[in-house]
Every structure is written in structure tokens, then in C-alpha cells.
N, C-alpha and C positions, 0 to 999 in steps of 0.2 A: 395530561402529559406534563414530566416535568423535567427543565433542562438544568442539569448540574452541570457549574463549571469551578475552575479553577483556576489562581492567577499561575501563572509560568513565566519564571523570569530565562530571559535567553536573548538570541540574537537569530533574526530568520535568516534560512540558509541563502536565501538571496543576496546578504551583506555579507556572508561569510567567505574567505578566501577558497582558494581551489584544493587547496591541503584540509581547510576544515568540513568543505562538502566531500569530501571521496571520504573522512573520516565517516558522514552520517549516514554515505551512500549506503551501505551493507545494512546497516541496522532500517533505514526505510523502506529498501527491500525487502526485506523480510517482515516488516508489519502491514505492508501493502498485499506482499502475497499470501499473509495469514489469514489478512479480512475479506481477502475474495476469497480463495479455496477453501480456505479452513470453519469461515465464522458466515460467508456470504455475505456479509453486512461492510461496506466499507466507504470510505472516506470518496468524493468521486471527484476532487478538484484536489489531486496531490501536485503539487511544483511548489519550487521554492519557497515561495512566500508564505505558504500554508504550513511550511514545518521551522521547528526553533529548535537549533541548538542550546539544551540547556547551559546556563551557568554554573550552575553544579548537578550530581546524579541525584534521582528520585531515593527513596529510601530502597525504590526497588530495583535501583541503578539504571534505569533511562535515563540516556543521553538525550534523548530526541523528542518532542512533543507536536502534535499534529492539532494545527490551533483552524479553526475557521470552519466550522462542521455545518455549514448550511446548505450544502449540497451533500448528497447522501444516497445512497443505492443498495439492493441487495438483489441477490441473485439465487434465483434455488437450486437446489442437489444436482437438478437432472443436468444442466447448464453447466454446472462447476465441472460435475466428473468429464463433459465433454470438452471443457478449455481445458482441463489436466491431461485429456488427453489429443487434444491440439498439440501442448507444451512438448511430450512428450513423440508424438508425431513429428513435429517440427525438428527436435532434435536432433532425432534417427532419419532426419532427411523423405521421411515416409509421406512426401507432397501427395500424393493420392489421399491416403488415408488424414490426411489432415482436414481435404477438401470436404471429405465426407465429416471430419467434426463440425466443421463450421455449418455443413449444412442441417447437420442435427439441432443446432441453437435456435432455442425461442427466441 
């Protein structure tokens, strides 16, 4: 096994004002819900402290970097399709059918 890291200069969203967390809000929503639905593989100790507002964008324009990855999880297909379709239940207010995702979960 081998762990690559990388320095990231920033500032953790924990010290950042209320204006510059609702800025990272959106962007860590969406890499949270990419690594569980999309990749299974994700970060499992996300709050504050664990993400940094960068000081400038990446080359590949990340604003956000997600620093502390010693806690870690994945989850397989059969589980994902079933929280998407929790999410998805939940929505449409389909409280039956929700009960019945959760109880589909390993």
C-alpha cells in the first residue's frame, strides 16, 4: 500500500465565516454524494475541520480539499442503488416505500 499526499494551503472550513462556508457548501455536497453513490469509496469523517478552503484553485479549479483521510468506507452497488433509492423515496414523501429501502441495506 501506498499513501500519496499532497501539501494544500487553505484555511479549514471551521475558521471560515458563515459567507465562506455556504460558499463550499454546494461544492462538498457534491463530492460527498459523488463518493458514496457514484465511486462507493468515501471520506467517513466529513465536518468541518476535515475540509479546507483553498487559497487559490487547483489547476483543476477546486476550491475545496478534503484533508484527514484516516477514516474511510466503501459501500457496494447493491446498498448504493438502495440509498438512491431511499433519497428518492424520501422525496416523493413515499414513507412506505422508503421503510422498505432501509430494510433492503446490509
Amino acid at each position: 500500500r501506498i499513501l500519496v499526499s499532497e501539501w494544500m494551503d487553505g484555511v479549514k472550513l471551521s475558521e471560515c465565516s458563515d459567507e465562506e462556508i455556504a460558499k463550499g457548501t454546494d461544492v462538498a455536497q457534491e463530492a460527498f454524494l459523488t463518493q458514496l453513490f457514484e465511486t462507493g469509496f468515501f471520506h467517513a469523517d466529513p465536518h468541518p475541520g476535515n475540509m479546507l478552503r483553498l487559497d487559490k484553485p487547483t489547476e483543476d479549479g477546486a476550491t475545496l480539499a478534503l484533508i484527514d483521510c484516516g477514516l474511510m468506507a466503501s459501500i457496494d452497488r447493491t446498498d448504493r442503488d438502495n440509498m438512491i433509492s431511499a433519497v428518492i423515496h424520501l422525496a416523493n414523501k413515499d414513507y412506505a416505500s422508503l421503510v422498505d429501502d432501509f430494510m433492503k441495506l446490509n
